[in-house]
N, C-alpha and C positions, 0 to 999 in steps of 0.2 A: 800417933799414927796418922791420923790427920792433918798434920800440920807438914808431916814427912810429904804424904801424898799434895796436896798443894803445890807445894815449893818443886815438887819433879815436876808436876805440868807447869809454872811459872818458868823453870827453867829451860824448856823443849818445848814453847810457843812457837819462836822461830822456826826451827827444825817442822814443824808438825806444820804450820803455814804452809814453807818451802814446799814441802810433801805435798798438801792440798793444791797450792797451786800448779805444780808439776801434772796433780793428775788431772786437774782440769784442761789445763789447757790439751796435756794428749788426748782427754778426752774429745776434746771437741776439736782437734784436726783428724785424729782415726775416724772419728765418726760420722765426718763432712766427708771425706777421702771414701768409706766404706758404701757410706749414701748415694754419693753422684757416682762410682763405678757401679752398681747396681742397676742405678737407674734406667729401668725401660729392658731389662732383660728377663727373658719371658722363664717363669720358675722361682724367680727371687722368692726370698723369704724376708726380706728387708723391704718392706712398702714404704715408711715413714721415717721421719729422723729421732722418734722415741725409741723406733727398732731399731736403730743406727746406732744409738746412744746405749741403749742397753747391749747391744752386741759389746761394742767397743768396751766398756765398764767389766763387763763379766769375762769376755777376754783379756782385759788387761791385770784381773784380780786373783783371777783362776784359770783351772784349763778349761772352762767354758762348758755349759750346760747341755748345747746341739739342738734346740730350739730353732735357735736362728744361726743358720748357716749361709756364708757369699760364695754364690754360684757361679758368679764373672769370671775371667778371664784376665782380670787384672788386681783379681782377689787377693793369690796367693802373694805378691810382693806385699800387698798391705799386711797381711796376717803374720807377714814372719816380722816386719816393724813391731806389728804391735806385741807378738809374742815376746822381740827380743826387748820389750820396755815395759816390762812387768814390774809390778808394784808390789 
């Protein structure tokens, strides 16, 4: 049983990498993208780029907690990006 399990993660190293890498990097353009639209509008709920980061991440995993929500004006095109590149 063990030896089964092994040999499927040896074999979907690559695949599971590909994935990781995929989600980082979206993570970190949604989340630069969601940060600086934000920036300096008065009501954000996104002050920091941990908030950015966590927005982006729980939006791109799930349909999102509602903690943190973007209130700009140039929110909605980021949000439908990042909805339509769910993970």
């Amino acid at each position: 049983m063990c030896q089964v399990l092994i040999l499927t993660f040896k074999a979907s190293m690559t695949g599971l990498g590909l994935f990781l890498v995929a989600l980082i990097v979206c993570l970190l353009v949604y989340s630069s993208a969601i940060y600086y639209a934000e920036l300096g509008i008065q009501g954000s709920q996104i002050h920091s780029i941990p908030d950015a980061f966590w927005w982006a991440i729980i939006t791109m995993t799930t349909v999102g907690y509602g903690d943190k929500v973007p209130v700009g004006c140039y929110d909605n095109g980021i949000m439908r990006h990042v909805t339509m590149t769910r993970f």
